[in-house]
Phi, psi and omega in degrees: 000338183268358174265000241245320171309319206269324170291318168269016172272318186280297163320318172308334182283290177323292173310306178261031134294299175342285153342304190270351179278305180334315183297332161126328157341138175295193175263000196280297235274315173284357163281332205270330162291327168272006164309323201278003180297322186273024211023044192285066184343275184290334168240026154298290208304323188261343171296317189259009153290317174314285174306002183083016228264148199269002162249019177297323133019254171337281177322317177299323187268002162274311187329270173291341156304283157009285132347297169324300176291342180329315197287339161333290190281309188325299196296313166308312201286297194315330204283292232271349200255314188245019156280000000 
């Protein structure tokens, strides 16, 4: 089941670069949005400082919302995994 986790980050990746490149986004800019497809916080953040991206902004504030909701989530997905 855990690898099951480990699959959809990287399809997460995957998907929403894709996506954002469809979308009209450059690719800097669609690398640095599709990081957070793996719910990667921090280094959404740091990709898109790497890269310039004119949405780092945005990105800092999906980033640490995201961060925010963990202790949220943590207890189900822990419920739902060894239950």
């Amino acid at each position: 089941l855990m690898m099951l986790f480990g699959g959809a980050a990287q399809f997460g990746i995957f998907f929403t670069l894709s996506l954002a490149t469809l979308m009209g986004f450059s690719l800097q800019d669609a690398a640095s949005v599709g990081i957070i497809g793996a719910a990667d916080g921090p280094t959404s953040i740091f990709v898109a400082n790497y890269f310039g991206s004119k949405y780092l902004g945005a990105i800092i504030v999906a980033a640490y919302s995201y961060m925010a909701l963990v202790p949220i989530i943590q207890p189900v997905v822990i419920r739902a995994v060894t239950t």
